[in-house]
C-alpha positions in Angstrom: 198.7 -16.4 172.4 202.0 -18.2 171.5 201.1 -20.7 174.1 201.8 -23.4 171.5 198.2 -24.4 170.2 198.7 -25.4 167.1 202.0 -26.8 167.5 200.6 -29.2 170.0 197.4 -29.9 168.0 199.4 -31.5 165.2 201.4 -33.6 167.5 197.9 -34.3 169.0 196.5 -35.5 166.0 199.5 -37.2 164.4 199.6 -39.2 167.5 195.6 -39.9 167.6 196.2 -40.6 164.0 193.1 -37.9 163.3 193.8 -34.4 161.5 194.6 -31.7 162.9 192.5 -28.0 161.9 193.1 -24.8 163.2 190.3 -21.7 162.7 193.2 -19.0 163.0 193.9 -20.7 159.7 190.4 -21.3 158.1 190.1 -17.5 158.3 193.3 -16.0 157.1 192.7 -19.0 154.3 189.0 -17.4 153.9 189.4 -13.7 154.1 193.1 -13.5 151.9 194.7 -11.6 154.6 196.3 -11.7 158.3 194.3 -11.6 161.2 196.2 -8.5 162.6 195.7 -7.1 158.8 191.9 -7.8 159.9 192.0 -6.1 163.4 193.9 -3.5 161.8 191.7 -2.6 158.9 188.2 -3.5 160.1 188.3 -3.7 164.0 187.9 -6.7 166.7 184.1 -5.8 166.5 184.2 -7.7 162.8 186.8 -9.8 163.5 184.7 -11.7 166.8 181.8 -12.0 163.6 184.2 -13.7 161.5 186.2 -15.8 164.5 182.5 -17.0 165.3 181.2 -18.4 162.1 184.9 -20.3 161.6 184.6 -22.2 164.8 181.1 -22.8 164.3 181.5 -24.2 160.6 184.7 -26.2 162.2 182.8 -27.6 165.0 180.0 -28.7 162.8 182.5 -30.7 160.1 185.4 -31.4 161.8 186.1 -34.7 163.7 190.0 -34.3 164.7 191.8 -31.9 166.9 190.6 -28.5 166.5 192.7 -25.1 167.6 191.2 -22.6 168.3 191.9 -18.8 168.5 192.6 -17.5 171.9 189.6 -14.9 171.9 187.0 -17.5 170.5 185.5 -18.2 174.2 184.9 -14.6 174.4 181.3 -15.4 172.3 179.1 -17.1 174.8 177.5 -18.6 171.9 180.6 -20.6 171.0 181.4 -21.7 174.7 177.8 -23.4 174.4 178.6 -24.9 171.1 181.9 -26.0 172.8 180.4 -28.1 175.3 180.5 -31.6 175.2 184.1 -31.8 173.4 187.0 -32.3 175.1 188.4 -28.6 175.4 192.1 -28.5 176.7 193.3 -25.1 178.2 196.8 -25.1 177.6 197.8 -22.3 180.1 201.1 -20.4 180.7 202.4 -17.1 182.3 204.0 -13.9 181.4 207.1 -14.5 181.7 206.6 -17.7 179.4 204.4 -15.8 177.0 207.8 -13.0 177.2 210.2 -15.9 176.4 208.4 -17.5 173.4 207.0 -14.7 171.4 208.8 -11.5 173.1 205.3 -10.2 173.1 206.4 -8.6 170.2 205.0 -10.6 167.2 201.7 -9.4 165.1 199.5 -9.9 168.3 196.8 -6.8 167.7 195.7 -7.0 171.1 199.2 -7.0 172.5 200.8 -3.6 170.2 201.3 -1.5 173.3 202.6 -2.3 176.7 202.9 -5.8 175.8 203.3 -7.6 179.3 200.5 -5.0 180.8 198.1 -6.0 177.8 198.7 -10.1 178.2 197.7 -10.0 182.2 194.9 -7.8 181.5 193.4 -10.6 178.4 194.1 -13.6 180.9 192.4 -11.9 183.7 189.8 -11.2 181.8 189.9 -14.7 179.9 191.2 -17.6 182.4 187.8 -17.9 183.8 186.3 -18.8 180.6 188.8 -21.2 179.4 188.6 -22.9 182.4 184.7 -22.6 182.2 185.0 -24.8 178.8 188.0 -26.8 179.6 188.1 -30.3 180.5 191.4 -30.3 182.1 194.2 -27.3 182.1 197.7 -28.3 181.0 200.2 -25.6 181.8 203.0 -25.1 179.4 205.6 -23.7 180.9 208.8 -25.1 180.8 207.8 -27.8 178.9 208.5 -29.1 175.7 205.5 -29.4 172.3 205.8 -32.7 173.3 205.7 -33.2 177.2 202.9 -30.9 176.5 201.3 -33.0 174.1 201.9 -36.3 176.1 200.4 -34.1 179.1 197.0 -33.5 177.4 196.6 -37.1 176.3 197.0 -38.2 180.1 194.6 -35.4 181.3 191.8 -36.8 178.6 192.9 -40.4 179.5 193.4 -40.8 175.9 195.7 -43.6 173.9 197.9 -42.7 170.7 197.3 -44.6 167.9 
């Protein structure tokens, strides 16, 4: 969360000349309301459900840079399905996480004791990004696009 995925993933994809999709997006386009409006009114349970089928359907027809939602790799199902691509974990910590969002944005997972909450989900998490992830670019301190230009060297990719 607010580590700068999508952000990154259309510099990615404007400089692989490929287009850029994000599933965060595909659902909020799909269900007509915000992901914390989903949390909120129907529960993680159905949102995971939801999460699931976008990244599937996204794996299956998209060829560009795909972002994906930060609790995605919870499904096992979908870290199967990710192998094979090349997955970047873009990592950061707290204090980063503090600094860009304030930890106080519509993040669901995140409405009480923000900075407690965020080290509890990457505990929980960092394993299984780095379980998917071909190469882990940390964030911090750098710029969209050092970041950018640092995930292109780690996949020993060219830009167009």
């Amino acid at each position: 969360m607010g580590v700068g995925k999508s952000t990154v993933g259309r510099l990615l994809a404007e400089r692989l000349g490929c287009s850029y999709r994000d599933t965060d997006d595909d659902i909020v386009a799909e269900q007509g309301r915000t992901i914390a409006d989903i949390f909120v009114d129907e529960g993680e349970p159905a949102f995971r459900v939801v999460e699931k089928q976008a990244v599937q359907r996204a794996l299956a027809d998209h060829e560009g840079v795909l972002a994906l939602g930060g609790g995605s790799i919870l499904d096992e199902d979908t870290r199967r399905q990710l192998a094979g691509h090349r997955v970047v974990y873009l990592s950061m910590d707290v204090e980063e996480a503090v600094r860009r969002t304030g930890l106080n944005a519509a993040r669901p997972l995140l409405a009480v004791n923000p900075r407690k909450q965020w080290r509890e989900l990457m505990e929980a998490r960092r394993h299984l990004y780095t379980e998917v992830a071909l190469a882990v670019v940390p964030t911090d301190g750098r710029t969209p696009e050092e970041v950018t230009q640092a995930v292109l060297d780690a996949l020993e990719l060219k830009s167009a």
